[in-house]
PASEBA-1860 file (N, C-alpha, C; in nm, 3 decimals):
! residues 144
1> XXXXXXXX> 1.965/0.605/0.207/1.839/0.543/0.165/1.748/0.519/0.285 ~ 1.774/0.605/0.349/1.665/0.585/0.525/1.523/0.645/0.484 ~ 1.459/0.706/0.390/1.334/0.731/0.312/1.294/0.672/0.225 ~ 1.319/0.539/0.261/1.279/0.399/0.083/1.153/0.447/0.137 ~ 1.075/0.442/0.014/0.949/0.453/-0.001/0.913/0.333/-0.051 ~ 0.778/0.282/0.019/0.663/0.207/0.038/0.627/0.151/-0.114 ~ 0.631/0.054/-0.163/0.550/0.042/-0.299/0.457/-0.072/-0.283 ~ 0.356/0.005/-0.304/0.188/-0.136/-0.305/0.133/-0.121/-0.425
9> XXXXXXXX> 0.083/-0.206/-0.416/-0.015/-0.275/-0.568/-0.185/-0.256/-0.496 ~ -0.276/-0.185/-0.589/-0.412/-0.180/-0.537/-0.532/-0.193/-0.664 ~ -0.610/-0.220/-0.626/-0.683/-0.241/-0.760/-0.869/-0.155/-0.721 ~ -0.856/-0.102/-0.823/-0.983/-0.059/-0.940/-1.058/-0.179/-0.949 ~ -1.206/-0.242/-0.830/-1.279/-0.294/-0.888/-1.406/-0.246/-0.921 ~ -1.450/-0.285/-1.049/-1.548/-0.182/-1.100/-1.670/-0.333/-1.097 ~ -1.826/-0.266/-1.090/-1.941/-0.360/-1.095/-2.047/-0.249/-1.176 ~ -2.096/-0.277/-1.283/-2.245/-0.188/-1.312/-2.168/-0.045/-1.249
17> XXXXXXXX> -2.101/0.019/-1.302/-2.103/0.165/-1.286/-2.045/0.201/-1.112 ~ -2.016/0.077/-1.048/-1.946/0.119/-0.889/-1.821/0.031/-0.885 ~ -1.782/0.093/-0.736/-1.642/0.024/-0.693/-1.661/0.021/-0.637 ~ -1.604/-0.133/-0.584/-1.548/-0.219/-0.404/-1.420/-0.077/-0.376 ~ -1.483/-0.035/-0.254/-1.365/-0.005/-0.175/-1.399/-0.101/-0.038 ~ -1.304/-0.055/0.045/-1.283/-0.140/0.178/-1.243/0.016/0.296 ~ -1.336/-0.055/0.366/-1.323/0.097/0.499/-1.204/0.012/0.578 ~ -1.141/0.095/0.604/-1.008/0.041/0.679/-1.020/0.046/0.827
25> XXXXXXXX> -0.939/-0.086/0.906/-0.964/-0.084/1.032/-0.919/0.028/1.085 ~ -0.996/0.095/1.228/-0.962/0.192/1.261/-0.834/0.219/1.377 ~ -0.757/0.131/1.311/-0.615/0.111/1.430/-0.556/0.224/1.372 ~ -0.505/0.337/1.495/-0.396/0.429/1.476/-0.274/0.373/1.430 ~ -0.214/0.427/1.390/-0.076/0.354/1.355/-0.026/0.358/1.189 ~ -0.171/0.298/1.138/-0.235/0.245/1.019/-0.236/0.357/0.901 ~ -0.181/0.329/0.749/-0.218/0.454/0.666/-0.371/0.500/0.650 ~ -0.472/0.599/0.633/-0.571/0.595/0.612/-0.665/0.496/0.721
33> XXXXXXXX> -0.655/0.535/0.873/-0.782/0.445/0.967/-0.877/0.478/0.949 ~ -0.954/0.392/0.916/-1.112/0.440/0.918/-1.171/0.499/0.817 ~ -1.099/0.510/0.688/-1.122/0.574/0.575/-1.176/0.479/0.489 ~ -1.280/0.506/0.374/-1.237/0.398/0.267/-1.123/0.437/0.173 ~ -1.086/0.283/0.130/-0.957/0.281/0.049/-0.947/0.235/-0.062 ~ -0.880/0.198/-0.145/-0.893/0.055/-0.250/-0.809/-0.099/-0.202 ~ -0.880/-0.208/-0.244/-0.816/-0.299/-0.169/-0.721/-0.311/-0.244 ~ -0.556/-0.350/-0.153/-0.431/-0.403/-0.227/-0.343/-0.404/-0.116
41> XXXXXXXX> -0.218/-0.378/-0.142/-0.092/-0.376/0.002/0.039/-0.417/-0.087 ~ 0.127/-0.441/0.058/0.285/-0.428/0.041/0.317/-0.544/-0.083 ~ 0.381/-0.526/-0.191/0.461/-0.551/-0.247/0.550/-0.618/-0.234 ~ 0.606/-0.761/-0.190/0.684/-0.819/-0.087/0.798/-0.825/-0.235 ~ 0.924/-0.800/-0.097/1.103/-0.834/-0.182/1.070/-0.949/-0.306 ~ 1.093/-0.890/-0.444/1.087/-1.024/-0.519/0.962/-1.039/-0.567 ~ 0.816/-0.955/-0.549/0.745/-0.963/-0.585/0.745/-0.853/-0.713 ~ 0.646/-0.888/-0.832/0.614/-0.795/-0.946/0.479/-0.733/-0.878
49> XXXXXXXX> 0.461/-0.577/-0.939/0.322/-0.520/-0.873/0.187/-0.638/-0.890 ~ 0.221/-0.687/-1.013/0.084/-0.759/-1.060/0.079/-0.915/-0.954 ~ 0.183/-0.934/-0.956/0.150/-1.088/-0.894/0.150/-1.011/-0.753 ~ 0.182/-0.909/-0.671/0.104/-0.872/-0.562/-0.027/-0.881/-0.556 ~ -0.037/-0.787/-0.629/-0.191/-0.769/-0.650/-0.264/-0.867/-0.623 ~ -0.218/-0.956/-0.711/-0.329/-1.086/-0.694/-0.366/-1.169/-0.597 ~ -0.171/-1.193/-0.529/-0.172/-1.210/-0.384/-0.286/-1.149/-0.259 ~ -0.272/-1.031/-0.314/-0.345/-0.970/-0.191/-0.478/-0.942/-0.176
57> XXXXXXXX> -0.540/-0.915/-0.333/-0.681/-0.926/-0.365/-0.734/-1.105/-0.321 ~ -0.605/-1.174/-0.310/-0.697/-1.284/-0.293/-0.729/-1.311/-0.094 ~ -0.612/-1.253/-0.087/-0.577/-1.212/0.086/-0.655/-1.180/0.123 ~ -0.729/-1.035/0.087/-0.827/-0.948/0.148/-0.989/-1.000/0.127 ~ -1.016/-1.020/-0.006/-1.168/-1.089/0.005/-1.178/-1.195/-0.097 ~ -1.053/-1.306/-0.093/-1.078/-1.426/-0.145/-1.132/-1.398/-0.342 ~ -1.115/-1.261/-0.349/-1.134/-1.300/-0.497/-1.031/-1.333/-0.578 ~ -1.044/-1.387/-0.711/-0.912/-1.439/-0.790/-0.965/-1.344/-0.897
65> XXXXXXXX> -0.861/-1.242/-0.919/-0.851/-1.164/-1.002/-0.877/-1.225/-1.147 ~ -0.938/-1.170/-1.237/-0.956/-1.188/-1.366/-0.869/-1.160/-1.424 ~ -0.850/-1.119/-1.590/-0.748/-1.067/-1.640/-0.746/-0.910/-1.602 ~ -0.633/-0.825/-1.589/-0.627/-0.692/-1.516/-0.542/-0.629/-1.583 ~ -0.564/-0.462/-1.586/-0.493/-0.375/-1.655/-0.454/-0.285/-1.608 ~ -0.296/-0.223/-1.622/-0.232/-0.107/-1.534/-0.342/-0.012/-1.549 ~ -0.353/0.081/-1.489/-0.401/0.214/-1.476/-0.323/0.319/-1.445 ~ -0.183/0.335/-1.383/-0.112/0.399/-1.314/-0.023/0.390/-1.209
73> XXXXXXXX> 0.048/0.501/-1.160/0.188/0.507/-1.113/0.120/0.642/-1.002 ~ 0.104/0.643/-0.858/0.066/0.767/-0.781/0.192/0.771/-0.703 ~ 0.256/0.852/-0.660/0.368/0.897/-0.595/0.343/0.956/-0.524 ~ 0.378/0.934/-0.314/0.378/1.084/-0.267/0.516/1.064/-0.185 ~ 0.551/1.131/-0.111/0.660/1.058/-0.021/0.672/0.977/0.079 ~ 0.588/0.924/0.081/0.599/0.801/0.158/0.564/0.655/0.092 ~ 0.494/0.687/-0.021/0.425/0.551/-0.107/0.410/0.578/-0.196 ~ 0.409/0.449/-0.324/0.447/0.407/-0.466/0.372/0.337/-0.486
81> XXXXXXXX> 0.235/0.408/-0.497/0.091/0.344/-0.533/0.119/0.222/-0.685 ~ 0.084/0.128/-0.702/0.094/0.043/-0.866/-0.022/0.011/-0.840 ~ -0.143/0.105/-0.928/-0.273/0.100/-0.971/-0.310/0.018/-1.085 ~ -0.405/-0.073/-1.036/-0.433/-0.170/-1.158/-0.639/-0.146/-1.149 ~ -0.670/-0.236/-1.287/-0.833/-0.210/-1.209/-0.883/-0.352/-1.345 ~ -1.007/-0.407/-1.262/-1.039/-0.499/-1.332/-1.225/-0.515/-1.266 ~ -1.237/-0.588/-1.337/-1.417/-0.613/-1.320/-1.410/-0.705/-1.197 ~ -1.516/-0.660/-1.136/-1.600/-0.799/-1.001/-1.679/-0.855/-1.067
89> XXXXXXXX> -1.672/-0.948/-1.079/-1.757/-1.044/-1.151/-1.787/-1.151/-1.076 ~ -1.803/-1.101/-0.988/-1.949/-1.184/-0.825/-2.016/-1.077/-0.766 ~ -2.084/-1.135/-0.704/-2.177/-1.081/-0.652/-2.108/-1.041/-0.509 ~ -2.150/-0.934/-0.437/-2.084/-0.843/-0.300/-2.082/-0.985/-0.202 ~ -2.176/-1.045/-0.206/-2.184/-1.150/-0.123/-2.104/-1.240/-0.105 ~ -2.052/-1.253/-0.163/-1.945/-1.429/-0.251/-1.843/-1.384/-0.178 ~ -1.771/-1.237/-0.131/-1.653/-1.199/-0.133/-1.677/-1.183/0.043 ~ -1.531/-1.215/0.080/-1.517/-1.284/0.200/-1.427/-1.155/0.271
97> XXXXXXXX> -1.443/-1.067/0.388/-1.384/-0.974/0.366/-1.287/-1.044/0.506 ~ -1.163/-1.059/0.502/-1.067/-1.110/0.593/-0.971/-0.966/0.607 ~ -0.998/-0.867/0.605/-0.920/-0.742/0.617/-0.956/-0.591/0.609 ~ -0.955/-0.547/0.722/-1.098/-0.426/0.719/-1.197/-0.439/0.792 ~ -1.286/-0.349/0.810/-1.392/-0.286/0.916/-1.502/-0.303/0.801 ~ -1.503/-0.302/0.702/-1.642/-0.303/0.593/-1.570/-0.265/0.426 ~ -1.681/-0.325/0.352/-1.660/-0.339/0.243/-1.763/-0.267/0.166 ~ -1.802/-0.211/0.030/-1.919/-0.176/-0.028/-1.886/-0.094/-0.173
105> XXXXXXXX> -1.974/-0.129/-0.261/-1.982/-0.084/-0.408/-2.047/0.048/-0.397 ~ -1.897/0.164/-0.401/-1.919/0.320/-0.365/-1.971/0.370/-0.541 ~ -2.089/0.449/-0.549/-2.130/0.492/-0.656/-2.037/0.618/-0.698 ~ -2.007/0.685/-0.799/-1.938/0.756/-0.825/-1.971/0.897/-0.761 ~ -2.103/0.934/-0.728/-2.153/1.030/-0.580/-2.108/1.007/-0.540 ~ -2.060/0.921/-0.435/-2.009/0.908/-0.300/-1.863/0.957/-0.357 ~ -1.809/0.908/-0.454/-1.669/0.910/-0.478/-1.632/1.072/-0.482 ~ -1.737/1.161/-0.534/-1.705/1.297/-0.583/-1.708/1.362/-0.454
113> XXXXXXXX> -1.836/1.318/-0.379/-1.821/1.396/-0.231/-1.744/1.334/-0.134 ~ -1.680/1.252/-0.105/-1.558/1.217/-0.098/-1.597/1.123/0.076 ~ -1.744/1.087/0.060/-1.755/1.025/0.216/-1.907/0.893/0.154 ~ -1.917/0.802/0.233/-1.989/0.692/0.237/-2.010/0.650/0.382 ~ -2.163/0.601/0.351/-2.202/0.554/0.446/-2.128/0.402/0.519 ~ -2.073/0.368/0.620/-2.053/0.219/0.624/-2.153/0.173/0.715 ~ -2.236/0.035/0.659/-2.302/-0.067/0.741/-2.230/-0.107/0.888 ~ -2.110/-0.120/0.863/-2.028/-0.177/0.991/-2.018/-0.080/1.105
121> XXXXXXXX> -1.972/0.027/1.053/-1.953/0.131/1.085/-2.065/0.232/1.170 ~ -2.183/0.202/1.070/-2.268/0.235/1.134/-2.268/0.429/1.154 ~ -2.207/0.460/1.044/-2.192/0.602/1.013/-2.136/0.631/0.904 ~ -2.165/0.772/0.844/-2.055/0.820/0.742/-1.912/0.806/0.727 ~ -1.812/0.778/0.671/-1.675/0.804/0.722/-1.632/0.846/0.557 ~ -1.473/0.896/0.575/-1.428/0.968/0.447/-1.352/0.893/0.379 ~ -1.379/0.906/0.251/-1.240/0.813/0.184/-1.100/0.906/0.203 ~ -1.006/0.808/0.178/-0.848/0.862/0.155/-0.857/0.970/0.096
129> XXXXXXXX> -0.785/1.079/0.098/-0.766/1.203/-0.002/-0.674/1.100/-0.143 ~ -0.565/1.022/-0.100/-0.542/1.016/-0.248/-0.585/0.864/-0.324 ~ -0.664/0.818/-0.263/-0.760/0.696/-0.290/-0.912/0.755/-0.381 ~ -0.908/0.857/-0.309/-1.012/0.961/-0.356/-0.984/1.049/-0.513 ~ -0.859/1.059/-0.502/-0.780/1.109/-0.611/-0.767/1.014/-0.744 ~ -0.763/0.895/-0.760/-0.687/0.773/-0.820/-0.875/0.734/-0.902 ~ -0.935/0.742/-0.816/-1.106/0.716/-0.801/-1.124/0.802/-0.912 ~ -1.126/0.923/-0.896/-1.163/1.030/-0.968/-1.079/1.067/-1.134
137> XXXXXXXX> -0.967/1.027/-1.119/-0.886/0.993/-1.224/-0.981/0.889/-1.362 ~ -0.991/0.793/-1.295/-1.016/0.666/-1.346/-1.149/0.683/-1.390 ~ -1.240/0.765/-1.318/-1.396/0.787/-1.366/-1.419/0.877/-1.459 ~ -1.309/0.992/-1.410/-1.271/1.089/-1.563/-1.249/1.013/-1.691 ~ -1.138/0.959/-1.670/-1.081/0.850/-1.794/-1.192/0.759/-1.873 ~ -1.287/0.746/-1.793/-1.368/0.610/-1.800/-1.519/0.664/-1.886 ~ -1.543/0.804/-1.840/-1.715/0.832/-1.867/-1.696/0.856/-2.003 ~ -1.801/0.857/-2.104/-1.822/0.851/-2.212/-1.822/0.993/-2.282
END
């Protein structure tokens, strides 16, 4: 069992037709530096995906999750994505970003061409390939 794979909880927040992602700090080391991502993380011993989630959505920008709904299961070999997604129901402002290089409500353009501008950043940068993937899933699923 020297290849346990990684399992995190991340969430789908949706506003008026966009999503909070979070551009990730650009420390090497790090899954996805400098990319945008969706906000969520590790899964601690003893934790359920959902009460992560909440943990960590509240970790990363102080929001308290509303009521929330699975979306999915992403697998690669190294990580055990537990996709959830729920409404922002504040305003970009209210939310306190304690994790990450920048934050911002990516329009579903940005999501298809697979890069956004960051304020912080102060340039274009790319989302995750499979953050990018999960995105695109969910907007399929979602359009009318």
């Amino acid at each position: 069992m020297n290849n346990q794979q990684v399992h995190i909880a991340i969430a789908i927040l949706y506003q008026k037709n966009k999503f909070l992602m979070q551009l990730r700090d650009n420390i090497p080391g790090i899954l996805y530096p400098g990319y945008w991502a969706l906000f969520g993380g590790h899964i601690e011993p003893g934790e359920t995906p959902d009460v992560a989630l909440k943990r960590e959505i509240l970790e990363e920008i102080g929001y308290d999750l509303p009521p929330f709904i699975e979306f999915g299961c992403y697998r690669d070999e190294r990580v055990v994505r537990h996709v959830f997604h729920a409404p922002l129901l504040v305003e970009l402002n209210q939310l306190v970003l304690n994790e990450g290089w920048d934050m911002g409500l990516l329009a579903p353009e940005d999501i298809h061409q697979g890069n956004c501008y960051s304020q912080n950043a102060g340039e274009v940068r790319p989302l995750g390939a499979m953050h990018q993937k999960i995105m695109l899933d969910f907007i399929e699923k979602n359009s009318t």
